[in-house]
Structures are given as structure tokens and as C-alpha cells.
N, C-alpha and C positions, 0 to 999 in steps of 0.2 A: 130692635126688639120686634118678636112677631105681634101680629095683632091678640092672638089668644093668649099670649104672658102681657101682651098690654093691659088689656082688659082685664085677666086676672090681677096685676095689678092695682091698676084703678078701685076692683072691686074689695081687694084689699085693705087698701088706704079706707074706703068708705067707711069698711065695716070699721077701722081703726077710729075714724070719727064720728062715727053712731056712738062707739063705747064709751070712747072720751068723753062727749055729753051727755050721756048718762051716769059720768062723777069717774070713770076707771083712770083712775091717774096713768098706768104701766102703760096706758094703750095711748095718752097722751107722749108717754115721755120716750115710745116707737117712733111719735110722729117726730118730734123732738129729735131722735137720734139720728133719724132719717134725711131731716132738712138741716140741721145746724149747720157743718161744714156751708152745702150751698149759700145758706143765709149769710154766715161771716164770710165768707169770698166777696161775696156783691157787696157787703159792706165795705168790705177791707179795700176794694176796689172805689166803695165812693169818699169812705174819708181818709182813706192812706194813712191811716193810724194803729197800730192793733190793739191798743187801749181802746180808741173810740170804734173801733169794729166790734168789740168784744161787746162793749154795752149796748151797741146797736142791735147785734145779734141777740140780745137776751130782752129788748124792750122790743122788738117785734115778733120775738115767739112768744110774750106774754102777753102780747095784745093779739095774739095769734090764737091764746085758749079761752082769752075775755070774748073773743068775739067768735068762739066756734059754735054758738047756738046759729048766728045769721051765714054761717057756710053753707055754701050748698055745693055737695059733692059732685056737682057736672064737669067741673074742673078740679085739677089737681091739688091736692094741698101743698104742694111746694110753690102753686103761683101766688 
């Protein structure tokens, strides 16, 4: 990826997580559509189950919207 679709990127997501805390569910559930696959891979890779990947993956993107007031957008939202 070049640096300027990076960076629009990046600035993408942000604005996607400015909206999200400001209450817009649709701009969460971008972010949500964005990272889930990644999320359930690493899961599915740490408990080799895809039951327990499933729930893994939905109890860290919900502590992923409890905790999106203390985000700070200088890194990605997929880390």
C-alpha cells in the first residue's frame, strides 16, 4: 500500500472511531466488519476451536466498543 492510501486509510478508521463514540452504531459495526475475520483467525489459531474462536471473537470486539473512549487513534484499530 502506498503511503497516501495509507494514511488515508488511517484517517478513515479514525474518523470511523470519533463517530462510534459519539454513540453511531453503523460506524462501529464498519469497524466491526473490517476486523472480525482478522480477529476470528487469531482466535481460531489460538484455541483451534471454532466454537471457542467464535466467542472469542465477539468478547473482544465487545470489549473493543466498552473500551473505545480510552483508544487513541495513533495506531490502528485492528491492533
Amino acid at each position: 500500500m502506498n503511503t497516501a492510501a495509507h494514511r488515508e486509510g488511517i484517517e478513515w478508521e479514525a474518523a470511523l472511531v470519533q463517530r462510534a463514540r459519539a454513540g453511531d452504531l453503523r460506524a462501529f459495526e464498519r469497524l466491526y466488519r473490517q476486523y472480525v475475520a482478522t480477529v476470528y483467525g487469531l482466535c481460531l489459531r489460538l484455541t483451534r476451536h471454532p466454537a471457542s474462536a467464535e466467542d472469542c471473537a465477539q468478547e473482544a470486539l465487545t470489549n473493543a466498543w466498552r473500551a473505545l473512549e480510552r483508544f487513541e487513534t495513533r495506531s490502528s484499530f485492528g491492533t
